[in-house]
C-alpha positions as CSV (number, residue, x, y, z in Angstrom):
1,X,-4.3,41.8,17.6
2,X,-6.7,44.8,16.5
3,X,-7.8,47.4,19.3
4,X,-10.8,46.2,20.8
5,X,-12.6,49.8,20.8
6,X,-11.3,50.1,16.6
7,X,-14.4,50.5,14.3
8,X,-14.6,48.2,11.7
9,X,-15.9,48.5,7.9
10,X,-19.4,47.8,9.0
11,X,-19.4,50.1,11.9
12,X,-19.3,47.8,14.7
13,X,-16.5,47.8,17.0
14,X,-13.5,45.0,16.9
15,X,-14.3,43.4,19.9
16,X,-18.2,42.9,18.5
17,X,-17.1,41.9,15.3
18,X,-14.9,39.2,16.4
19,X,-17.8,37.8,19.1
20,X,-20.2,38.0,15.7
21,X,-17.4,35.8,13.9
22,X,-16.9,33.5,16.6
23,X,-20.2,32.4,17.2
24,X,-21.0,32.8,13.7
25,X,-18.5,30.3,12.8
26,X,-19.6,27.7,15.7
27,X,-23.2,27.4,14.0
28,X,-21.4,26.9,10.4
29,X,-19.5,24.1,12.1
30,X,-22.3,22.5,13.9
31,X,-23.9,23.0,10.2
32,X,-21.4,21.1,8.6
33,X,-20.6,24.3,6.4
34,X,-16.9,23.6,7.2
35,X,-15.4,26.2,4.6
36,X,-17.1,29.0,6.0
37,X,-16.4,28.0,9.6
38,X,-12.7,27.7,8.6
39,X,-12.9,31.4,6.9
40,X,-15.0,32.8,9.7
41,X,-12.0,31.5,12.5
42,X,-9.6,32.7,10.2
43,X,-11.2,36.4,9.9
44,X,-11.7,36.0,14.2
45,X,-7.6,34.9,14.6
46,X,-6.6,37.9,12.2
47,X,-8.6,40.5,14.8
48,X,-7.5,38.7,18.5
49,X,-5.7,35.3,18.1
50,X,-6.1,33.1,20.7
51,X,-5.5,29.5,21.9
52,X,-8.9,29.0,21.6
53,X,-9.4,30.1,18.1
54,X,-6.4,28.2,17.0
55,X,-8.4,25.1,18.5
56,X,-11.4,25.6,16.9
57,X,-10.1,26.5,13.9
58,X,-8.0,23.0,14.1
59,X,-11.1,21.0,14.6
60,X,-12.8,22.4,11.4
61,X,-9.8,21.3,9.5
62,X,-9.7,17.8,10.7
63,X,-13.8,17.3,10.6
64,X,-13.0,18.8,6.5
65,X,-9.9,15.9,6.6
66,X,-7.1,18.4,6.2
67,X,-4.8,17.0,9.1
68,X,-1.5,19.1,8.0
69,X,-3.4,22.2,8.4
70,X,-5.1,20.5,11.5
71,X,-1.9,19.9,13.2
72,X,-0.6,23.1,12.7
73,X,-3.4,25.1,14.0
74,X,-3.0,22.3,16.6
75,X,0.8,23.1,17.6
76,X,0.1,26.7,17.4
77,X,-2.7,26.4,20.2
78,X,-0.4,24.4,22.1
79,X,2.0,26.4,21.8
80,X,-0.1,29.8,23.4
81,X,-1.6,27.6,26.2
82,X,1.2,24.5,27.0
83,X,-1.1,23.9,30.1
84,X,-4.6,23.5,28.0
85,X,-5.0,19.9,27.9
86,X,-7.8,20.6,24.8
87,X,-4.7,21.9,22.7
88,X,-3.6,18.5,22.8
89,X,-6.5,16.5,21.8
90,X,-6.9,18.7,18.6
91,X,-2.9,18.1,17.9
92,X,-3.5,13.9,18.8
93,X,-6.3,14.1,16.9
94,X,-4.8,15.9,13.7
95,X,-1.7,13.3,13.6
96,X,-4.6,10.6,14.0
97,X,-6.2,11.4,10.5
98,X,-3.1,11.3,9.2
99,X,-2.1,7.8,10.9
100,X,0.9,8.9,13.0
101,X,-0.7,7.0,15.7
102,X,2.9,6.6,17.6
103,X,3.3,10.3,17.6
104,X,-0.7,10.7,18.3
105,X,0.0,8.4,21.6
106,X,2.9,10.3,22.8
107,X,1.1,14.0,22.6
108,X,-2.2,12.5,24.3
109,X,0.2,10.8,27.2
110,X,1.5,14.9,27.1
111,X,-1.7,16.0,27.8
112,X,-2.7,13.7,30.5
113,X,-0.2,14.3,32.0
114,X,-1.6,18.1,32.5
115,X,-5.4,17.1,32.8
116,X,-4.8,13.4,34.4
117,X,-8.5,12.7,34.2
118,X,-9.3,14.0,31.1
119,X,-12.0,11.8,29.5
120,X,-11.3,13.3,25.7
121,X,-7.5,12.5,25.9
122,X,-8.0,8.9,27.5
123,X,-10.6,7.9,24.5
124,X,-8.6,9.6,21.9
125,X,-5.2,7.8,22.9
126,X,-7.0,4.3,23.2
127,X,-8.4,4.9,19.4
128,X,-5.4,5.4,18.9
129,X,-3.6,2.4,20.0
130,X,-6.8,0.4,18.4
131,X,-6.1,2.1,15.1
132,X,-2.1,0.9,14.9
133,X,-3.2,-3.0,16.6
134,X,-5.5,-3.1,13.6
135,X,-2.9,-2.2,10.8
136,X,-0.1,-3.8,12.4
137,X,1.5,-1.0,12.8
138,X,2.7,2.2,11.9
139,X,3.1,2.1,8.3
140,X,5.1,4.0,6.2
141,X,3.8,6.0,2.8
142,X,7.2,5.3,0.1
143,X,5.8,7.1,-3.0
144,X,2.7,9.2,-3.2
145,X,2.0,12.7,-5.0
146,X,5.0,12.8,-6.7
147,X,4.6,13.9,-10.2
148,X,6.6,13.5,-13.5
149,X,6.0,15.1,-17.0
150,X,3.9,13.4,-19.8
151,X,5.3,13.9,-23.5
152,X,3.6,16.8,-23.7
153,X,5.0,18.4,-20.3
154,X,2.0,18.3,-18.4
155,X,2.4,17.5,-14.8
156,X,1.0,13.9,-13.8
157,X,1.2,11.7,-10.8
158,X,4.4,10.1,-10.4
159,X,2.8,6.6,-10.6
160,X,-1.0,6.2,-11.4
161,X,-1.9,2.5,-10.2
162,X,1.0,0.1,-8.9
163,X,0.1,-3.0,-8.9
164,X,3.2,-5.4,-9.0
165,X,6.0,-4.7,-6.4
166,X,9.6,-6.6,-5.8
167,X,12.9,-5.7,-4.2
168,X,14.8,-3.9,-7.0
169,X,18.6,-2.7,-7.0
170,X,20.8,-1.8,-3.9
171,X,17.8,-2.6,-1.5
172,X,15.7,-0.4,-4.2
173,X,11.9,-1.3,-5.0
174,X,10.4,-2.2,-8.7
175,X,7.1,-1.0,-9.5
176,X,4.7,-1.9,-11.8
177,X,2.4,0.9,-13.0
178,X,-0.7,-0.6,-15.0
179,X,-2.2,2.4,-16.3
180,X,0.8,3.4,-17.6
181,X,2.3,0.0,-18.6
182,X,5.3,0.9,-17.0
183,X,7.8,-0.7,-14.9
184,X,10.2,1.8,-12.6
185,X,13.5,0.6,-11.4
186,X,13.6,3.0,-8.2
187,X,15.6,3.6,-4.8
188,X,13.9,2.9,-1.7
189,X,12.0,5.5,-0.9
190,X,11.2,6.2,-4.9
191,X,12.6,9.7,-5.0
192,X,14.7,8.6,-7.8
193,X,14.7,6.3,-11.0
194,X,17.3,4.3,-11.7
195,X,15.7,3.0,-15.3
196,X,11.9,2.8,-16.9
197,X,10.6,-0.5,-19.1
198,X,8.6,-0.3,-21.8
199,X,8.1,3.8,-21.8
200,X,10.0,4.5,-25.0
201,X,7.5,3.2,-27.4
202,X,9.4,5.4,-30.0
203,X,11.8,2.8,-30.1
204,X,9.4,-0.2,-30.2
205,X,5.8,0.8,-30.4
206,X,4.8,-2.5,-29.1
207,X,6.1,-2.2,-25.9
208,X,8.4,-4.9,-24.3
209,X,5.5,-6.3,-22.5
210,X,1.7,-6.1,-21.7
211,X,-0.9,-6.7,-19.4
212,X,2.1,-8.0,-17.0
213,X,1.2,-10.3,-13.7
214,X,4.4,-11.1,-12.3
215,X,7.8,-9.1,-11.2
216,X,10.8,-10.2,-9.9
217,X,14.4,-8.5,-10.0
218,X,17.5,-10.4,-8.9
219,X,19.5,-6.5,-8.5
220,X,21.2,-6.7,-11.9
221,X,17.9,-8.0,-14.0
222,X,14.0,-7.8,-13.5
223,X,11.8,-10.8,-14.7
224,X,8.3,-10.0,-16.0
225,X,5.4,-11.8,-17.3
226,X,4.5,-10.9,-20.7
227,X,0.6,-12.2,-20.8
228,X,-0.1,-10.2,-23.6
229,X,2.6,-12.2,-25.6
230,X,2.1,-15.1,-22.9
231,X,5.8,-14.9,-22.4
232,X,8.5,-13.9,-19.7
233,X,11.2,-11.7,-20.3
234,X,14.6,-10.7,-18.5
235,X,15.6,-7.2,-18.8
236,X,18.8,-5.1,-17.7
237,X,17.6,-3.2,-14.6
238,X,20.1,-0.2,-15.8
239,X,19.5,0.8,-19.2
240,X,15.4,-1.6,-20.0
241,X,17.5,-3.5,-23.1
242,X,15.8,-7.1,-23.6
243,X,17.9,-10.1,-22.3
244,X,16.1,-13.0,-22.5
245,X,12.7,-14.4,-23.2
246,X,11.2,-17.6,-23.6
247,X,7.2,-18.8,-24.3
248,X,4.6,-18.2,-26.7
249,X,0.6,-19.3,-26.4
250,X,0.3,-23.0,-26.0
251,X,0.7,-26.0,-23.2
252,X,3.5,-27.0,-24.0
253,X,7.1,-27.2,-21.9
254,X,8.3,-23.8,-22.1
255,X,4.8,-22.2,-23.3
256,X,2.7,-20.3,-21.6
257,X,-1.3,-19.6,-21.1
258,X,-2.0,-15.9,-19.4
259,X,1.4,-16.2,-17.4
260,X,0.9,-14.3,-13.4
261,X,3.0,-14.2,-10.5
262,X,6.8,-14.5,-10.5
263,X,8.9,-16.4,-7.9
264,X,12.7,-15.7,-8.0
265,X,14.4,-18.4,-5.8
266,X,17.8,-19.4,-4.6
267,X,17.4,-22.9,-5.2
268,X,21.6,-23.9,-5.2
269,X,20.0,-26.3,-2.2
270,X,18.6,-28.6,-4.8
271,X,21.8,-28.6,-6.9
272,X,24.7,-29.9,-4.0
273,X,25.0,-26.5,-2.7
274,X,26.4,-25.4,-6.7
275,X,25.3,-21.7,-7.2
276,X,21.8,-21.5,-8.4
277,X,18.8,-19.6,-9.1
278,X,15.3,-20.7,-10.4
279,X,12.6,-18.6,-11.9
280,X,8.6,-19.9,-11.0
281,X,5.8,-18.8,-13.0
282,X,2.0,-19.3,-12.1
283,X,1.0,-20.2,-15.3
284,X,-2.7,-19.2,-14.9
285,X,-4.7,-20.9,-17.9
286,X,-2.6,-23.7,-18.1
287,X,-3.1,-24.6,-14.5
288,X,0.7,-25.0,-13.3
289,X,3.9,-23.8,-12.2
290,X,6.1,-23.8,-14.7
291,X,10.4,-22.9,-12.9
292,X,13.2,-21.7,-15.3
293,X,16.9,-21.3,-15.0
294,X,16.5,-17.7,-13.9
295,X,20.6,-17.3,-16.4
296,X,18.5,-17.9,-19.8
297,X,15.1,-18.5,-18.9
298,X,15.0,-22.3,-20.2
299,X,12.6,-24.2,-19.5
300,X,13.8,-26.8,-16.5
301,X,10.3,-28.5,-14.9
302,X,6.7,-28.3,-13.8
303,X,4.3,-29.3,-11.5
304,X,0.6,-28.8,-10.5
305,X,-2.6,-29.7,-13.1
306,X,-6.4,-28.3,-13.7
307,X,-8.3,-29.7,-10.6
308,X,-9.4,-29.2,-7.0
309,X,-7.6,-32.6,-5.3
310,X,-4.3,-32.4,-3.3
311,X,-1.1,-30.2,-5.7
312,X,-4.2,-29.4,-8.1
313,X,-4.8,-25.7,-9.5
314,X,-7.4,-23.8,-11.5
315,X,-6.2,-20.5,-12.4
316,X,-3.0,-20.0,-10.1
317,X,-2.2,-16.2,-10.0
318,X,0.3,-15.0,-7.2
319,X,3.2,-16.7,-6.2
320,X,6.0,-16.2,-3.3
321,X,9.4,-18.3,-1.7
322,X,10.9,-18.7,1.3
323,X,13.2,-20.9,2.4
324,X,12.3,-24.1,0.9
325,X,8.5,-23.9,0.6
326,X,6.5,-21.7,-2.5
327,X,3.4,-20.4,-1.5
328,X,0.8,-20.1,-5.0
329,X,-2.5,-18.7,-5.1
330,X,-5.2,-20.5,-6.3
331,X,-7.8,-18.5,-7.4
332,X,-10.6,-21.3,-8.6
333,X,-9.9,-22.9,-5.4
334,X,-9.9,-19.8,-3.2
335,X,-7.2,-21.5,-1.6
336,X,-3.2,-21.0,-1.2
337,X,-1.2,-24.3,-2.0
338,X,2.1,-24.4,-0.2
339,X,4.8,-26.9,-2.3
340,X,8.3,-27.6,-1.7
341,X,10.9,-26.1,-4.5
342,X,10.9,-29.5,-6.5
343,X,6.9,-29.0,-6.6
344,X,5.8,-31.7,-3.9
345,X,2.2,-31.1,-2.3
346,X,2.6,-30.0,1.2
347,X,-0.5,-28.5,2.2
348,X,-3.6,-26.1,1.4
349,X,-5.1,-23.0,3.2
350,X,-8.3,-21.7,2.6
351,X,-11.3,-23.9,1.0
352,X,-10.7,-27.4,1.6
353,X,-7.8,-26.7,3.5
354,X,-6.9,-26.3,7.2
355,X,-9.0,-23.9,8.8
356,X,-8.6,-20.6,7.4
357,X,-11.8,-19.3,4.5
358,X,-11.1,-16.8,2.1
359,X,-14.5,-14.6,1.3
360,X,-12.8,-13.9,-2.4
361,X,-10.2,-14.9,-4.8
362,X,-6.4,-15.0,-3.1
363,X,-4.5,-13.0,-5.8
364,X,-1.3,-11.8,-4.1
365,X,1.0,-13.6,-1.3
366,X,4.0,-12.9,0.5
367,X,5.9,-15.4,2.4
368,X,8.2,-15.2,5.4
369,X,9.2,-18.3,8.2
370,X,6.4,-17.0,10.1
371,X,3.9,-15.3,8.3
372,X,2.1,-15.7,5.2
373,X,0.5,-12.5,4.2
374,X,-2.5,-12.6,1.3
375,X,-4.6,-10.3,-0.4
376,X,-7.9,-11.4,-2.0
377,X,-9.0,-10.2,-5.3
378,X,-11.4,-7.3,-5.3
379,X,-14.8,-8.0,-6.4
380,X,-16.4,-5.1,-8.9
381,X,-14.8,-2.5,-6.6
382,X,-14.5,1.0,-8.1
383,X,-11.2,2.4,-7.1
384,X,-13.4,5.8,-6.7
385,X,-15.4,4.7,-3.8
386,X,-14.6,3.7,0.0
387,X,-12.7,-0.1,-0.3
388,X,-15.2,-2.2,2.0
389,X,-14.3,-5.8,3.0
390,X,-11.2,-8.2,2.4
391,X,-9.7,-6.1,-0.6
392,X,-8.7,-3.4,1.9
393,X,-7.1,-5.8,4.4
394,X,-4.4,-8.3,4.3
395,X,-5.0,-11.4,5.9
396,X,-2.0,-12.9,8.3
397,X,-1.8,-16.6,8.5
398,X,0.8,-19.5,9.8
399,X,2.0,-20.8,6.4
400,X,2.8,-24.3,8.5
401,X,-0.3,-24.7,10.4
402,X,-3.2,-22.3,8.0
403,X,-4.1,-21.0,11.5
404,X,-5.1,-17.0,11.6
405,X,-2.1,-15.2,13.5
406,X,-4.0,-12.2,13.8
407,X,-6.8,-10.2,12.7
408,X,-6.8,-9.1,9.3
409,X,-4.0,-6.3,8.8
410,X,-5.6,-2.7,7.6
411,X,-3.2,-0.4,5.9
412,X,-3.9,3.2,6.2
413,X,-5.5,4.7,3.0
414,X,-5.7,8.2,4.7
415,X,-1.8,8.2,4.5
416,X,-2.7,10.3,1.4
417,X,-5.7,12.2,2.6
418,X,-7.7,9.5,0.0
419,X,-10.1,7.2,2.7
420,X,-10.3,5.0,-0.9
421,X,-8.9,2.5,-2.5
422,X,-8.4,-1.4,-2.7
423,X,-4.9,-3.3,-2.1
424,X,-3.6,-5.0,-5.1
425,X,-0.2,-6.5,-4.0
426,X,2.0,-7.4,-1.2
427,X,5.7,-8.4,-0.4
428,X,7.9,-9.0,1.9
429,X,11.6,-7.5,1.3
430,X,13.9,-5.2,3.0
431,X,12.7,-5.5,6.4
432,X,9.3,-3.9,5.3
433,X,6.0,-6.0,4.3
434,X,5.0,-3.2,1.2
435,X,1.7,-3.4,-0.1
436,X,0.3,-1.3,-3.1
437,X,-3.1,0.8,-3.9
438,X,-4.6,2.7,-6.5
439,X,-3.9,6.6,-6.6
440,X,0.0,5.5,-6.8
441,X,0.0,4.8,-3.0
442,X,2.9,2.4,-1.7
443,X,2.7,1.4,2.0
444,X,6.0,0.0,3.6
445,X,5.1,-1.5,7.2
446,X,8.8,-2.1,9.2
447,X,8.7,-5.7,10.4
């Protein structure tokens, strides 16, 4: 701290200059001029800091949206004055914005329990609490801000826009990037690559696939749909190298028309308990689900045809297994159909179905015993404004009964300081339902 009785530059004393800053900095707040609020506390903390400052100083941060800086100012106020309960507010409030709403709990219980009846704590630990019931959860950010190196060694994000996700490798995840065309064979918390498809277009300028829909990895391979070939491939998940394929454009068995979403299914309960693994494709413009032997990719059976009656599908896009049932979205229908593995009609959800509406298209599903999780399709959303309505939430239904199981689940977009975006897929692997957004966000929510 400076000497209160120091002259300063401008030939006021400290102690005059720092009441000037202090109140000159609370009218830029209540302003909204948040940058030169911040500066002012800043200049004020470098002459007498205080517990106070610290705290005001913290609240311009959050009201700007920069929680780290938020929570520290936060921690340091605490810190100074252990017994304010206000010090603890700004820290709750800071891991708040940044949706550490377990930790944001546990600091506003701290600080009740020095001001039992304060008002701000209560409210700010029951938004809280409100906040996680609506997202489910706490939810975990996997990758985010990384950044790699283009070919000409210019630092870029990590991944741009993931919108496919499966389990990959050794509980790993696979990603598929869209603006890049790219999928990433990665461990579980994506710090490191295990292999990239299709990103040496030096070797085959084509790409191995394009405009993919579906992604499915067994550990050893990962199965994707190829629509702009309207194929699906099989690739080695350690070195990218082409294993199998099978389709062209056409209606025929073992052809394809805009292939989507990719099923991978133990299905050895359908062949006397022999060892056996079946490959489902949503084959979108041809109005079916086509299954493969997952070892070659031949061609084995399908079911479903263009239409709106019972085991009818226009456009089926997303697809998921558990157990013994398929879930498949279908998006003419705004409905999701729910077949056995041999492709017998069970039930619908959505229009004409039990008693769940989707507003939009279903495009992505996950599938557990319990719960089937679905994302609709977003309608003209810009991935540079606020995501509004059912492209931002995930709805949680009974897959045996269509019933609502709770309110729609709302995954924190603020887990990267980015109150934007839309969902584009969901799954259920690991423990963890993961769902994907633009600005290369990945959301992993322990179940």
């Amino acid at each position: 701290a400076v000497n209160p009785a120091a002259i300063c530059k401008d030939g006021r004393t400290a102690a005059d200059r720092l009441e000037l800053l202090k109140e000159s900095a609370g009218d830029m707040f209540k302003a909204g001029r948040l940058p030169m609020a911040i500066h002012m506390y800043t200049e004020a903390i470098k002459l007498a800091p205080s517990h106070v400052l610290y705290s005001n100083r913290s609240a311009c941060f959050c009201a700007a949206r920069k929680y780290p800086e938020a929570f520290e100012d936060a921690c340091k106020c605490v810190d100074l004055m252990p017994t304010w309960a206000k010090g603890y507010a700004r820290k709750g409030a800071a891991l708040h914005g940044m949706d550490r709403w377990n930790e944001a709990i546990k600091v506003y219980d701290d600080g009740l329990k020095m001001e039992p009846s304060s008002r701000i704590l209560e409210q700010g630990k029951k938004d809280a609490e409100k906040r996680r019931l609506a997202a489910g959860g706490e939810w975990k950010l996997i990758a985010n801000d990384k950044t790699d190196e283009d070919e000409t060694g210019r630092t870029v994000s990590f991944l741009k826009l993931p919108t496919l996700i499966c389990k990959g490798p050794i509980n790993g995840i696979c990603v598929y990037d869209q603006e890049r065309d790219v999928v990433r064979v990665m461990n579980a918390d994506a710090s490191y690559v295990r292999c990239s498809l299709n990103a040496d277009k030096e070797i085959n300028r084509a790409g191995l696939f394009g405009q993919p829909h579906g992604l499915a990895c067994d550990g050893d391979f990962v199965y994707i749909t190829d629509r702009m070939r309207c194929r699906v491939i099989k690739c080695d998940t350690t070195n990218g190298k082409l294993v199998a394929k099978i389709g062209r454009s056409g209606c025929e068995d073992g052809f394809f028309d805009e292939p989507n979403g990719l099923a991978l299914v133990d299905t050895s309960v359908l062949h006397a308990g022999a060892a056996d693994m079946t490959l489902f494709v949503a084959d979108g413009k041809n109005h079916r689900v086509v299954a493969l032997d997952a070892t070659d990719l031949s061609f084995r059976y399908k079911f479903g045809k263009w239409g709106w009656g019972d085991g009818e599908l226009i456009e089926p896009n997303g697809i998921a297994a558990h157990g013994d049932i398929l879930a498949v979205t279908d998006k003419g229908n705004l409905r999701v159909c729910i077949f056995t593995l041999s492709g017998e009609y069970l039930r619908s959800i959505g229009a004409g179905g039990v008693d769940t509406k989707f507003e939009y298209a279903p495009v992505s599903v996950a599938l557990t015993d319990s719960h089937l999780f679905v994302i609709e399709e977003p309608q003209g959303h810009d991935k540079d404004k606020p995501a509004t309505g059912q492209a931002a939430h995930i709805h949680a239904l009974d897959p045996h009964k269509g019933t609502v199981l709770r309110p729609p689940l709302a995954p924190p977009f603020s887990l990267n300081n980015k109150k934007k975006g839309c969902l584009y897929a969901v799954a259920v692997f690991n423990g963890c339902l993961y769902a994907t957004s633009a600005y290369g966000v990945i959301l992993a929510l322990p179940r």
